[in-house]
C-alpha positions as CSV (number, residue, x, y, z in Angstrom):
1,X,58.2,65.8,115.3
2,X,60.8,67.9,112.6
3,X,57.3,70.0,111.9
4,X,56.2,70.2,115.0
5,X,59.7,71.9,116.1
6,X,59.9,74.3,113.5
7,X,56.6,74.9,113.6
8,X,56.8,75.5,117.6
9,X,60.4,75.1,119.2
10,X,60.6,73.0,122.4
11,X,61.9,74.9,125.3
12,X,64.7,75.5,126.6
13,X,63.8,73.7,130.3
14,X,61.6,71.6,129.7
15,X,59.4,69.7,132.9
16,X,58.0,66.3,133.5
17,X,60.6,64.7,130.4
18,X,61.6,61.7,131.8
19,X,60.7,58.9,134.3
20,X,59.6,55.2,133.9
21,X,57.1,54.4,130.8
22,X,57.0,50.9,132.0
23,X,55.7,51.7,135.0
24,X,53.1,54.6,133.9
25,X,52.0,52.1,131.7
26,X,51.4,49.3,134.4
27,X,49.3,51.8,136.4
28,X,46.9,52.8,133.3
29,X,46.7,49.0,132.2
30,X,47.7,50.7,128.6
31,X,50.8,51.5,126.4
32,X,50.8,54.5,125.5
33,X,51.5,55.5,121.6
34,X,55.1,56.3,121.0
35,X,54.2,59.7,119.4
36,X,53.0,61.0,122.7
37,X,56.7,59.6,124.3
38,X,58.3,61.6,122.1
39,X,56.6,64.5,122.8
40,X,57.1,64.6,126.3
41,X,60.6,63.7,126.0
42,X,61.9,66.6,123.7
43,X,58.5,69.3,125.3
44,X,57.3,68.2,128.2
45,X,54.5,68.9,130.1
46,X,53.2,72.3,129.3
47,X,51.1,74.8,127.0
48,X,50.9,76.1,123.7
49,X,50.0,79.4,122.7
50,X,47.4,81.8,124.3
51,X,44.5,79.8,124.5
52,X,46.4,77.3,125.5
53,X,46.4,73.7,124.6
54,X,47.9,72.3,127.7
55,X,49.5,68.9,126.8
56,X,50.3,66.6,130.1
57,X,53.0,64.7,131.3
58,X,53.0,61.2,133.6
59,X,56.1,62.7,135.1
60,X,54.7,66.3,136.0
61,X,53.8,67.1,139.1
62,X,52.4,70.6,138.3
63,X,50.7,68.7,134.8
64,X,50.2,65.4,135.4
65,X,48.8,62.9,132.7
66,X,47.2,60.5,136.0
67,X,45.4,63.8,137.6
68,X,43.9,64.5,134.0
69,X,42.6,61.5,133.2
70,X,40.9,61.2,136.5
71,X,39.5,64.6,136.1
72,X,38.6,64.1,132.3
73,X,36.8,60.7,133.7
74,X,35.0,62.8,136.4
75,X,33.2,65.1,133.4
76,X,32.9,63.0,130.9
77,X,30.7,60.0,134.1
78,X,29.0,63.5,135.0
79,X,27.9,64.2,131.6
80,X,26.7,60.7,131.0
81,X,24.7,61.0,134.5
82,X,22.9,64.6,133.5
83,X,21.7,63.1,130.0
84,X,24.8,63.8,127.6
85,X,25.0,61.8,124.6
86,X,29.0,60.6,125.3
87,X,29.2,58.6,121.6
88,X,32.5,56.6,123.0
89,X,33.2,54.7,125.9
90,X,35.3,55.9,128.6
91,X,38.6,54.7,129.5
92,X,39.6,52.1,131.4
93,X,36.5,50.5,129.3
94,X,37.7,49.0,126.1
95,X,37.9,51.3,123.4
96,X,37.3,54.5,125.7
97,X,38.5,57.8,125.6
98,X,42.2,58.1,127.2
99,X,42.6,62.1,127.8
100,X,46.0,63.5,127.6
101,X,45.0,67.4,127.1
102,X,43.0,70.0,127.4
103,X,42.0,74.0,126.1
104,X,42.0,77.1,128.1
105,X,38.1,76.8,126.4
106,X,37.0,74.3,128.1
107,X,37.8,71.5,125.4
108,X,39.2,68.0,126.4
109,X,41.5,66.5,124.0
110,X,41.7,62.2,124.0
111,X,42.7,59.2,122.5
112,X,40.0,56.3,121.0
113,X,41.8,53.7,122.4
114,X,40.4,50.8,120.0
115,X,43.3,50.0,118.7
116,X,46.9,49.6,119.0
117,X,48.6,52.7,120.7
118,X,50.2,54.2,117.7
119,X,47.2,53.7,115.6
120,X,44.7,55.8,117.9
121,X,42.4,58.4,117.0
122,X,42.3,62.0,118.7
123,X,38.6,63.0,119.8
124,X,38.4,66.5,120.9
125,X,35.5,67.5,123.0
126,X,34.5,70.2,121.5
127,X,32.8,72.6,124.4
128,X,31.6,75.2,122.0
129,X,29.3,72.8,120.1
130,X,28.9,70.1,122.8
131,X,30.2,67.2,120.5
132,X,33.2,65.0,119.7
133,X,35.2,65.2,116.9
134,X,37.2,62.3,115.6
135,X,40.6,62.8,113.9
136,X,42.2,59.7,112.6
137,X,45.8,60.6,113.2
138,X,48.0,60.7,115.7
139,X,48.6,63.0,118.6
140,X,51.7,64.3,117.0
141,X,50.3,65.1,113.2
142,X,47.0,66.4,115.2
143,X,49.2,69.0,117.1
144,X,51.2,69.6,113.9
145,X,48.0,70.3,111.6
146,X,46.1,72.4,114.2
147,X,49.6,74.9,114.8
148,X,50.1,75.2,111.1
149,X,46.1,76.2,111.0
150,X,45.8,73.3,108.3
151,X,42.8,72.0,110.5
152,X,41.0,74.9,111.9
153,X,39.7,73.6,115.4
154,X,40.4,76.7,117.3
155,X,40.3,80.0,117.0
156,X,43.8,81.3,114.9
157,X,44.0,84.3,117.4
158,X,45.0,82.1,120.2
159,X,47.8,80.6,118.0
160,X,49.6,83.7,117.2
161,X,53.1,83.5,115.7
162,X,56.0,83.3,117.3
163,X,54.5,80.5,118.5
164,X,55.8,79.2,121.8
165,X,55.0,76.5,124.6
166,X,55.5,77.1,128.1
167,X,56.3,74.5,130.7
168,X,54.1,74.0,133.3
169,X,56.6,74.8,135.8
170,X,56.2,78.4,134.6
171,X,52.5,78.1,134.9
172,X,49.8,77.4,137.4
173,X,49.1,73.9,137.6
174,X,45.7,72.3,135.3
175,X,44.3,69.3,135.9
């Protein structure tokens, strides 16, 4: 999180912080890892950069993490039912793909929720190529290596410094 704040500073209002884990949790049948928490508590739900990567929130109502998932769901069945090759399964199923972002190009960031929250992979649906990537590491040091440029997923133009994230407040709402 220290990287990820130099590298990007929270803002100064940020939306969708707080609420009841235990309860978001109940509702998805899941903990969610504690990386992501932390996230939303000190950004929020929101975007980064031009492109952007919007990052949701279980407590935004503009951004929220429930409304992605369900959308994410949505493509990823409708991709299985035209004859996609989706290589994981998707959540609720056991080990399946928990979304909790997405790109301004059309790419749809998860978890591989196989094992315990805070040791779950990111998979990035990669819409340009039509496949999935797997990063081991969490959502936090995935974030921190893509806006440092140390993993070059997406194009460096739409991470121009300053970098900045925007709450979703400010913006119109994704799901």
């Amino acid at each position: 999180m220290a990287e990820l704040q130099i590298l990007m500073p929270p803002p100064q209002h940020p939306v969708g912080t707080a609420g009841d884990w235990d309860s978001v949790e109940q509702k998805l049948g899941t903990r969610l890892p504690h990386d992501y928490k932390e996230f939303v508590r000190v950004y929020g739900a929101g975007r980064i950069g031009q492109m952007p990567i919007h990052i949701s929130s279980p407590f935004s109502k503009t951004n929220n993490l429930q409304q992605h998932i369900d959308g994410t769901n949505a493509a990823y069945r409708l991709m299985i039912e035209l004859g996609s090759e989706v290589p994981f399964p998707v959540f609720p199923e056991r080990g399946g793909l928990l979304a909790w972002g997405n790109t301004g190009n059309g790419d749809y960031l998860n978890w591989l929720t196989k094992e315990e929250p805070d040791n779950w992979s990111v998979v990035v649906w990669d819409s340009a190529d039509v496949e999935f990537l797997q990063f081991r590491m969490g959502m936090l040091k995935f974030l921190a290596e893509v806006i440092s440029l140390r993993l070059d997923l997406f194009p460096a133009d739409f991470l121009k410094r300053p970098l900045k994230y925007t709450s979703s407040e400010s913006i119109d709402p994704v799901v």
